[in-house]
C-alpha positions in Angstrom: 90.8 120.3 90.6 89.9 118.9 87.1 86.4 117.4 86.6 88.2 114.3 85.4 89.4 113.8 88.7 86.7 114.2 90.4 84.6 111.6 88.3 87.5 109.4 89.5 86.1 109.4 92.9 83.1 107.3 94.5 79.7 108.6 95.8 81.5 107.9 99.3 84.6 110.0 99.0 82.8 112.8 96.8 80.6 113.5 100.1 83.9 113.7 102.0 85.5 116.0 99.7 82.6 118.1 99.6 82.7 118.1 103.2 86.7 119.3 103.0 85.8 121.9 100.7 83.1 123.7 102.5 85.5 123.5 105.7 87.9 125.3 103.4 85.4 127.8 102.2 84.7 128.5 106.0 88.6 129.2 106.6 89.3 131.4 103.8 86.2 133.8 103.8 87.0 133.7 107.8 90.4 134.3 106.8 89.7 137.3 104.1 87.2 138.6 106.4 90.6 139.5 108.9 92.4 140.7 105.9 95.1 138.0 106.7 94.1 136.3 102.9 97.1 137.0 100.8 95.2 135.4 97.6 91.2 136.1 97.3 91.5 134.5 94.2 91.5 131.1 96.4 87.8 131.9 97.2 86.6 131.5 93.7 88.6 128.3 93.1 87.3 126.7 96.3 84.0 127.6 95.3 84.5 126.6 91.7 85.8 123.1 93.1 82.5 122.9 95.1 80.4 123.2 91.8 81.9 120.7 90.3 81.5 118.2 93.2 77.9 119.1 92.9 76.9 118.5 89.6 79.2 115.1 89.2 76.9 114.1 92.3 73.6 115.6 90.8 74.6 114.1 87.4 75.2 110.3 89.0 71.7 111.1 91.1 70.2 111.1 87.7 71.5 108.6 85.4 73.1 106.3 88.1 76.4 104.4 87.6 75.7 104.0 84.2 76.3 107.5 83.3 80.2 107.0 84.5 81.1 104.2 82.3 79.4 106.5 79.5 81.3 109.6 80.7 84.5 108.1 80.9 84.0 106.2 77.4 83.7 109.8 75.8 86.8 111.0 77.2 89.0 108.6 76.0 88.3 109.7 71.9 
């Protein structure tokens, strides 16, 4: 998952998919820890995706809603 689409979501839906994420987390290192993962490289991705979900939140904690509009603005050069 791009950053650009996770900018895309609200602060509501952002909580949810961070919520997805860590569930997912929770499968896979359950599932590598039975050996039945055929792809570890999942874990780093899932974990990858869970960084970015946290600093897009940590980032609109900061500079509030204004900080999107700017965001997206640069983007589009």
């Amino acid at each position: 998952m791009k950053g650009k689409d996770i900018r895309e979501l609200d602060n509501k839906d952002l909580t949810i998919k961070l919520e997805d994420l860590r569930k997912e987390l929770f499968n896979l290192r359950f599932s590598h820890t039975t050996g039945q993962l055929s792809n570890p490289m999942q874990l780093n991705n899932v974990k990858k995706d869970i960084a970015r979900v946290l600093t897009i939140m940590q980032e609109r904690k900061l500079h509030g809603d204004d900080f999107r509009k700017v965001a997206s603005k640069r983007g589009k050069k």
